[in-house]
C-alpha positions in Angstrom: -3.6 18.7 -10.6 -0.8 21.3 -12.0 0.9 19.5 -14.3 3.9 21.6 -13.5 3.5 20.5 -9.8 3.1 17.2 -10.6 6.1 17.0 -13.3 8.4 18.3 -10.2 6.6 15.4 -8.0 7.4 12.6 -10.8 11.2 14.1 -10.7 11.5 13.6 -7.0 9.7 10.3 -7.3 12.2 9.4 -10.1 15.3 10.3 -8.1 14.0 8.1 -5.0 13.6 5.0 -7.2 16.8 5.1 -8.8 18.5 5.9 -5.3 16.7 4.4 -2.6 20.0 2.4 -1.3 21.4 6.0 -0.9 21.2 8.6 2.4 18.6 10.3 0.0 17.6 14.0 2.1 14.8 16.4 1.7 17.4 18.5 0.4 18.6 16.0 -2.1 14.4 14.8 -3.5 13.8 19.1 -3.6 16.4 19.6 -5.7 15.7 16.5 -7.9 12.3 18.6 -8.2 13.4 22.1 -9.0 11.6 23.0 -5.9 12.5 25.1 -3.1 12.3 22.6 0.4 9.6 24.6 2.1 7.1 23.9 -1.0 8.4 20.6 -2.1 7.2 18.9 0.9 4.0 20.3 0.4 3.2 19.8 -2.7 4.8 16.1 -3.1 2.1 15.4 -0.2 -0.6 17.2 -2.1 0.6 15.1 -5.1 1.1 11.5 -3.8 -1.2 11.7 -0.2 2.2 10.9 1.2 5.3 12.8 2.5 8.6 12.2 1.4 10.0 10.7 3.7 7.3 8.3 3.7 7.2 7.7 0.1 10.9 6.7 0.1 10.6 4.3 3.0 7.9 2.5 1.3 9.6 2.3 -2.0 12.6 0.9 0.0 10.3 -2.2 1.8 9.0 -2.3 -1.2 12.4 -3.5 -3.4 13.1 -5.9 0.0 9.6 -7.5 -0.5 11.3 -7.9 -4.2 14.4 -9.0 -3.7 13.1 -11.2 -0.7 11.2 -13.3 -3.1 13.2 -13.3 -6.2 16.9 -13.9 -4.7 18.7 -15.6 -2.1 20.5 -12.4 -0.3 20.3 -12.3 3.0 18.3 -9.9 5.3 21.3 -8.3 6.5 22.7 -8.3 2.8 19.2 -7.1 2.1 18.8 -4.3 4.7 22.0 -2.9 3.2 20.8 -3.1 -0.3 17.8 -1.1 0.6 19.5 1.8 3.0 19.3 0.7 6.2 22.2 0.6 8.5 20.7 -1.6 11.1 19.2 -4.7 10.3 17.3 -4.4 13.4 15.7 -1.4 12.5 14.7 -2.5 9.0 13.1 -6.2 10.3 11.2 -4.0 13.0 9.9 -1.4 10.2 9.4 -4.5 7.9 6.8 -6.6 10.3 5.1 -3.3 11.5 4.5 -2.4 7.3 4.2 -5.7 5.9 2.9 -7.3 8.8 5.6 -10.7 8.9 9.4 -10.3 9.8 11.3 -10.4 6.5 12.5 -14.0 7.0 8.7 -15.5 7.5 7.3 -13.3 4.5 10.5 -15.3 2.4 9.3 -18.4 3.7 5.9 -18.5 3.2 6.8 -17.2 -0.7 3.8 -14.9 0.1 0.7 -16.8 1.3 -0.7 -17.3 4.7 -4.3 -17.8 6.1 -5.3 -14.3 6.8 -4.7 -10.6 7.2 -4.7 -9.6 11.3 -6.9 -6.3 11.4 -6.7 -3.9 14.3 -8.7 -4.8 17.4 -12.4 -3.5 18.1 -12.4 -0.8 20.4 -15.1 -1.4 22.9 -16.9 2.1 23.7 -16.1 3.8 20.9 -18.9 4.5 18.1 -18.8 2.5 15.2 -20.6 2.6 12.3 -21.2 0.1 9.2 -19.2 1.4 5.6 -21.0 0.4 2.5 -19.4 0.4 -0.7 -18.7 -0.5 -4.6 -15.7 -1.5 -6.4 -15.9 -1.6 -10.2 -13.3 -2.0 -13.0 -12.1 -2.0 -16.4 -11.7 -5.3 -17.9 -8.4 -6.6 -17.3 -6.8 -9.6 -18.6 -6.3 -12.5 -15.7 -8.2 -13.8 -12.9 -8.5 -11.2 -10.1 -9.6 -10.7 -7.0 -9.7 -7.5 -4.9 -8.5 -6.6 -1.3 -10.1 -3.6 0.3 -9.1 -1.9 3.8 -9.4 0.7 5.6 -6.3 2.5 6.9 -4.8 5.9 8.9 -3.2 7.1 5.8 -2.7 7.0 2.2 -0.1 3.9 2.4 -1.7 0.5 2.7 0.6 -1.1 5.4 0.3 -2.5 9.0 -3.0 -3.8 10.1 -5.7 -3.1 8.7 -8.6 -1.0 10.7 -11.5 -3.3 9.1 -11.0 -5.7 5.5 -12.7 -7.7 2.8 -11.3 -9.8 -0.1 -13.6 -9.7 -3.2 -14.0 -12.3 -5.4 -14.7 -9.6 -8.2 -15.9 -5.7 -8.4 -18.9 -5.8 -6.6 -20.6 -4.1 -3.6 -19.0 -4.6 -0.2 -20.2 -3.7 4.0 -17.3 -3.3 6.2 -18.7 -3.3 9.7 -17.7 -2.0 12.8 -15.5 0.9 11.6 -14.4 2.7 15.1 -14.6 6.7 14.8 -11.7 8.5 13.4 -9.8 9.6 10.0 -9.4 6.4 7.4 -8.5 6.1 4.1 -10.3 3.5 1.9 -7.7 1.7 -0.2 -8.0 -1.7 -2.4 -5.8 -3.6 -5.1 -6.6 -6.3 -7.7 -4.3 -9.3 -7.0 -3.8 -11.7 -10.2 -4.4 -15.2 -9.5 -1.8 -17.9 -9.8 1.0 -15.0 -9.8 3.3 -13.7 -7.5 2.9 -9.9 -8.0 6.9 -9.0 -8.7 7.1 -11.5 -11.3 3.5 -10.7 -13.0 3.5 -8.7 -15.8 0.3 -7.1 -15.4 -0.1 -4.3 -13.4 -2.0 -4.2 -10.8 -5.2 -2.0 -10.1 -5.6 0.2 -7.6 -8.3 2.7 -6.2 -8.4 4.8 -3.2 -10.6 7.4 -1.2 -10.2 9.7 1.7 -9.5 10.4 4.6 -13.3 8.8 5.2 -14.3 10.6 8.8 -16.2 8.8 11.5 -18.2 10.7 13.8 -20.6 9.8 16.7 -24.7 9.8 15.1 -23.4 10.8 11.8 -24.3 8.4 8.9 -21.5 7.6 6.4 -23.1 7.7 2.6 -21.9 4.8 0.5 -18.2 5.0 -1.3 -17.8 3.9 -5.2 -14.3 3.2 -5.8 -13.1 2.3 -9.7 -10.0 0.4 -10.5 -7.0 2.0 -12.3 -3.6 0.8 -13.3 -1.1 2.1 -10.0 1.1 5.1 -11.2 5.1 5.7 -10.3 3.5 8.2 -8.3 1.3 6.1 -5.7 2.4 5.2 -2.9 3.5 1.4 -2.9 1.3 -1.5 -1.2 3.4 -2.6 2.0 0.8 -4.9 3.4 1.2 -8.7 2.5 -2.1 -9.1 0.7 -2.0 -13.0 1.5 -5.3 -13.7 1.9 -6.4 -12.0 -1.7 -3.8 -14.5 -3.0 -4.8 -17.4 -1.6 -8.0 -16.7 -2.6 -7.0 -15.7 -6.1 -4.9 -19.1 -6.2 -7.8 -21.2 -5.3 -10.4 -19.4 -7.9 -7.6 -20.3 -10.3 -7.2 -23.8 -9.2 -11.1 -23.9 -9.1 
């Protein structure tokens, strides 16, 4: 990657961190970047997998997940917080990214009993994924979630998922035809993951294409630290927790 491209990315990503709560415009993130708005766009996509607009609205679910477990604001007080005008409109995006309504994800202080993945599509062709997930050694006890989505940002449901005890080889069967990108995270066990401070480990590969009678050859995906520039996790990873709590526990 240019580093020069990717310095202008890391200014834009800068400004929308420190400024989510604001009416942040293209305008406003190009100009953060010393980039004209034509090329900005495209080349903070080429950088991040993500657009802007995108990016920000992630980062800004992202700080409600935070400030949903860590304080007693309310959602409306919340919603403000994070740029939203309408509390409607941020619960709605909220449940369709993280996959509760903000009030249940508070609530359940981030565990539940499973992750809902898409339905199967009857007729379509669908094929079996093999993969492997390896890592550096990290301090803590980890586990690993691994999905398949439509784009770069892990949110909504799911197309097919596993949670991993550990790196290791995994099948994710019945993968309908179309344009997924393969994306997993490390989960620490016994920690919530805004108050842990370990990073958390990320890898990610696609878009993974799924045609009628073609094969798919198996994906190897390594482990890294996240960067400020990918895109946050939205989805509640509740069932790599709870699995993570118990090996702990265990």
């Amino acid at each position: 990657m240019n580093d020069g491209r990717e310095q202008a990315v890391r200014r834009a990503v800068r400004s929308i961190r420190e400024n989510f709560g604001e009416p942040l415009t293209i305008d406003d993130l190009a100009r953060a970047a010393m980039f004209s708005k034509f090329h900005f766009t495209r080349v903070f996509q080429q950088v991040t997998g993500v657009s802007p607009g995108r990016f920000l609205s992630a980062i800004r679910l992202q700080e409600a997940k935070r400030l949903l477990l860590s304080t007693t604001l309310s959602v409306t007080e919340i919603s403000n917080r994070v740029g939203y005008t309408s509390v409607g409109t941020f619960s709605t995006r909220f449940k369709s990214s993280v996959g509760l309504c903000p009030s249940t994800y508070r609530q359940v202080g981030g565990v539940a009993s499973r992750i809902p993945t898409e339905e199967r599509r009857p007729g379509f062709h669908q094929v079996t994924l093999r993969g492997e997930i390896s890592s550096p050694q990290v301090p803590g006890q980890r586990t690993i979630f691994v999905g398949l989505f439509p784009d770069a940002i892990p949110q909504g449901r799911p197309v097919r998922c596993r949670v991993l005890h550990h790196p290791q080889p995994f099948v994710l069967e019945d993968v309908p035809q179309g344009s997924w990108h393969l994306l997993a995270q490390s989960v620490t066990g016994g920690r919530e993951e805004y108050i842990d401070d370990l990073p958390p480990f990320v890898a990610a590969y696609g878009p993974i294409t799924v045609r009628p009678g073609v094969s798919m050859a198996p994906v190897r995906l390594r482990l890294r630290p996240m960067r400020d520039l990918d895109p946050p996790v939205l989805l509640a990873l509740l069932d790599a927790r709870r699995t993570a709590l118990q090996a702990t526990a265990g």
